[in-house]
MIBA-52118 format. One record per atom (N, C-alpha, C): x, y, z; residue number from 1. Coordinates in Angstrom, 1 decimal. Layout:
! residues N
X / Y / Z / NUM
...
! end
This chain:
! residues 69
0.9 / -25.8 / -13.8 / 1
-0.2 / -24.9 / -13.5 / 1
-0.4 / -24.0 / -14.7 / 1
-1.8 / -24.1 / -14.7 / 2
-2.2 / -23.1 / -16.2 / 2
-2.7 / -21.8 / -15.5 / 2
-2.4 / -20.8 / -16.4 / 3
-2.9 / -19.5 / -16.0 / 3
-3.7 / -18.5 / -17.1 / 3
-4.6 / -18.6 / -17.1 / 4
-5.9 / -17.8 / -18.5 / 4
-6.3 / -16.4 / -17.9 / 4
-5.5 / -15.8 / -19.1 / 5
-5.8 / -14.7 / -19.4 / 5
-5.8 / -14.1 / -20.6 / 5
-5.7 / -12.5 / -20.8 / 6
-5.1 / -12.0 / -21.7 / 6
-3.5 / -12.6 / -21.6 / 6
-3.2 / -12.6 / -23.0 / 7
-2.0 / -12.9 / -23.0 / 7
-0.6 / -12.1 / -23.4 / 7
-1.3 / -10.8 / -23.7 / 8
-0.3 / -9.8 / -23.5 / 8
0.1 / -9.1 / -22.1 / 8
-0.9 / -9.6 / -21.5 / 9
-1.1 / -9.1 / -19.5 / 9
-0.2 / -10.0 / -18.9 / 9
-0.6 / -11.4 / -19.8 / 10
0.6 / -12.4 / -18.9 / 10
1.6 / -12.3 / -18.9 / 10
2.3 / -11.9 / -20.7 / 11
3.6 / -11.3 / -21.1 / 11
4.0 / -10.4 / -20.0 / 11
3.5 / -9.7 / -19.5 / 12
4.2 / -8.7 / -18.4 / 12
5.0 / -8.7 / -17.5 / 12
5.7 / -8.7 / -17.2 / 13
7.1 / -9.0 / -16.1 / 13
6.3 / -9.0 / -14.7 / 13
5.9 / -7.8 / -14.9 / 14
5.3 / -7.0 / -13.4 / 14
4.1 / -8.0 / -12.6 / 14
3.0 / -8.4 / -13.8 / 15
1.8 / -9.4 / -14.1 / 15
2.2 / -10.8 / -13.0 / 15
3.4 / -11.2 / -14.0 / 16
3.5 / -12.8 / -13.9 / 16
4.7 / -12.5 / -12.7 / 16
5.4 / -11.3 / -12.3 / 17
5.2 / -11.5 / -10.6 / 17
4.5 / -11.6 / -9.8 / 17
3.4 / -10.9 / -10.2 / 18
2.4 / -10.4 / -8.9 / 18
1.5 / -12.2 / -8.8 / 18
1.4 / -12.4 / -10.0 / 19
0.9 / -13.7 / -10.6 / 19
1.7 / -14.4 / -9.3 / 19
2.5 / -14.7 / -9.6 / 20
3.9 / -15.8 / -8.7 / 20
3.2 / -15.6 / -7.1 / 20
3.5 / -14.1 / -7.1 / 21
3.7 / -13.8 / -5.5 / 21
1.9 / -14.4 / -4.8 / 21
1.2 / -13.9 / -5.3 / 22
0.1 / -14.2 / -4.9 / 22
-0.3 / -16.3 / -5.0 / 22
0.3 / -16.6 / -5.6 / 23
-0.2 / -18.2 / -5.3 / 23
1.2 / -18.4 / -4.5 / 23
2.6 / -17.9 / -4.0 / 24
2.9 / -18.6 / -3.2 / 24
2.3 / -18.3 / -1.9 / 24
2.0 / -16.8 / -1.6 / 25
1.2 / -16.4 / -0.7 / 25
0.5 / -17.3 / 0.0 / 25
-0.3 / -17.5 / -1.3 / 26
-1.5 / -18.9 / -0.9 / 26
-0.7 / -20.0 / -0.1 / 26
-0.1 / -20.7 / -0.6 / 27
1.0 / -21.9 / -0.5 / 27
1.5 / -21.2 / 0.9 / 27
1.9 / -20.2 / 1.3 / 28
2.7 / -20.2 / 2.7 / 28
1.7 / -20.0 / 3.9 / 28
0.4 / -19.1 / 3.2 / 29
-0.7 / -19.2 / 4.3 / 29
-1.5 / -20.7 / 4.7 / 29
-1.5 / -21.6 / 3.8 / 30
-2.3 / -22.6 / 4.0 / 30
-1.2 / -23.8 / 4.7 / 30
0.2 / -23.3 / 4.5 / 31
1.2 / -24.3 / 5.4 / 31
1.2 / -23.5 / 6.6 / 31
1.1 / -22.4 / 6.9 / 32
1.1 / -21.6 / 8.2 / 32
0.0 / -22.6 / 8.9 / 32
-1.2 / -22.2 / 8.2 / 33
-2.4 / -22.7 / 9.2 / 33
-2.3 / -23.8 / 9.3 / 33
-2.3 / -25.0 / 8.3 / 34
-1.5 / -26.2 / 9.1 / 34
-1.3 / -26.3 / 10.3 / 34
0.2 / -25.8 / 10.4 / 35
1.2 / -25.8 / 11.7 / 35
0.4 / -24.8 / 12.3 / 35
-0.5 / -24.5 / 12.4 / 36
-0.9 / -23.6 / 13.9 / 36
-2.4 / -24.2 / 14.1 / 36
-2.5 / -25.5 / 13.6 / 37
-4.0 / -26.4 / 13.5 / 37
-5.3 / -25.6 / 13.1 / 37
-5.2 / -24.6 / 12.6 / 38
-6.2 / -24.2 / 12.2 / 38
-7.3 / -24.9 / 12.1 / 38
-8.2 / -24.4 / 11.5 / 39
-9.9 / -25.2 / 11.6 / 39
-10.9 / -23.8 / 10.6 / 39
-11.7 / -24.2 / 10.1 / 40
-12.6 / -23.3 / 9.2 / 40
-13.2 / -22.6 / 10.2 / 40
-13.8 / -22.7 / 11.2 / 41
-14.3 / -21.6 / 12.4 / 41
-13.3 / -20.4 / 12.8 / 41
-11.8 / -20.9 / 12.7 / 42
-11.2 / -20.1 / 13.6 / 42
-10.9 / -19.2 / 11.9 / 42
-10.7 / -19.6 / 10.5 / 43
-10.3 / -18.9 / 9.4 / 43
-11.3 / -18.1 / 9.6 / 43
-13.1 / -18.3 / 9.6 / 44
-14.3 / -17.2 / 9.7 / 44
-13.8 / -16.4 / 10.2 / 44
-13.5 / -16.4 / 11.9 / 45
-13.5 / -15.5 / 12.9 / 45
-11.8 / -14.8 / 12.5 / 45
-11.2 / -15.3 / 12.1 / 46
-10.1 / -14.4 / 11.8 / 46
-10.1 / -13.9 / 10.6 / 46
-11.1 / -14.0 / 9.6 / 47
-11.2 / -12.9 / 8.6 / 47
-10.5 / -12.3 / 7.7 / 47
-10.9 / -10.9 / 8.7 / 48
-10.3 / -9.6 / 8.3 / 48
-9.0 / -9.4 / 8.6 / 48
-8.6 / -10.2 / 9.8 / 49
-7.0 / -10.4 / 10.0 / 49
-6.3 / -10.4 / 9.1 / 49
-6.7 / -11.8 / 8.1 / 50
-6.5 / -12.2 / 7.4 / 50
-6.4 / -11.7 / 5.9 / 50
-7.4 / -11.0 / 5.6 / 51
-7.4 / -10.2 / 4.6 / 51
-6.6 / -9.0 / 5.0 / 51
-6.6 / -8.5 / 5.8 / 52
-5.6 / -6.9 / 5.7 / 52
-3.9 / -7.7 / 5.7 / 52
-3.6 / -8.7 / 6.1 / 53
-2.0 / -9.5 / 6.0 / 53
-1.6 / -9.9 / 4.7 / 53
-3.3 / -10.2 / 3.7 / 54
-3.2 / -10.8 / 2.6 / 54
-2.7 / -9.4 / 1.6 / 54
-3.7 / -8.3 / 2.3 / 55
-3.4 / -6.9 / 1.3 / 55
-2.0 / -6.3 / 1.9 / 55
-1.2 / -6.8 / 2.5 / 56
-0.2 / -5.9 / 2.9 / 56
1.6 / -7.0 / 2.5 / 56
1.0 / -7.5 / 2.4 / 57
2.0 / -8.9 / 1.2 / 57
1.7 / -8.4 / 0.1 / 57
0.4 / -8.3 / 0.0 / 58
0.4 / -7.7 / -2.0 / 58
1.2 / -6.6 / -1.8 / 58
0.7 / -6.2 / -1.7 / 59
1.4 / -4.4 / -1.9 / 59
2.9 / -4.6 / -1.5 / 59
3.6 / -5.0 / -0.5 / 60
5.0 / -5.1 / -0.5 / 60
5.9 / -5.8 / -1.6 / 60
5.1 / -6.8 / -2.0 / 61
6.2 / -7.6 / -3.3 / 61
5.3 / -6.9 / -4.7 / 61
4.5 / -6.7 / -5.0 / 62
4.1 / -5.2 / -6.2 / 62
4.8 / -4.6 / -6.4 / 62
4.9 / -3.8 / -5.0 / 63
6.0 / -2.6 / -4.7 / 63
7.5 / -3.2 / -5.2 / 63
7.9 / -4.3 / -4.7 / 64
9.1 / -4.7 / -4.7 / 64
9.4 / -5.1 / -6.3 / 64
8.4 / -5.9 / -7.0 / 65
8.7 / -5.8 / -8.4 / 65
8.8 / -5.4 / -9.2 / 65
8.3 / -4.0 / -8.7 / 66
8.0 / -2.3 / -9.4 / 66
9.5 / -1.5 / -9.7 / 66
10.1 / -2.2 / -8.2 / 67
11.4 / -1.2 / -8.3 / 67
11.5 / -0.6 / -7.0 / 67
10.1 / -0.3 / -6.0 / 68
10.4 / 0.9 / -4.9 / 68
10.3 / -0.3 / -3.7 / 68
11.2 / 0.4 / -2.9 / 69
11.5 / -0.4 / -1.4 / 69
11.6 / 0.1 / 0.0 / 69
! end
């Protein structure tokens, strides 16, 4: 997997966590939906669900690679 950016940004410990944490994110939500048969109608209609679960995983492993727990 290639990742383009600044390359002093990628250098960053903090970066190329948050980097990590957010594509396995991806990787555990799209094996979730899988196994619960999901369907693109029901992803529409669940949204914002989905987005506030997606913002509250960021912010816990950020947090957690930051140092505070």
């Amino acid at each position: 997997l290639k990742i383009y950016g600044i390359e002093e940004a990628l250098e960053d410990r903090i970066v190329e966590a948050e980097i990590r944490i957010m594509l396995l994110a991806g990787v555990r939500f799209s094996w979730l939906w899988y196994q619960l048969g999901g369907r693109l109608l029901q992803l529409t209609l669940k949204k914002q669900i989905i987005k506030n679960t997606r913002r509250r995983i960021i912010n816990h492993f950020t947090s957690t690679a930051r140092g505070n727990r």
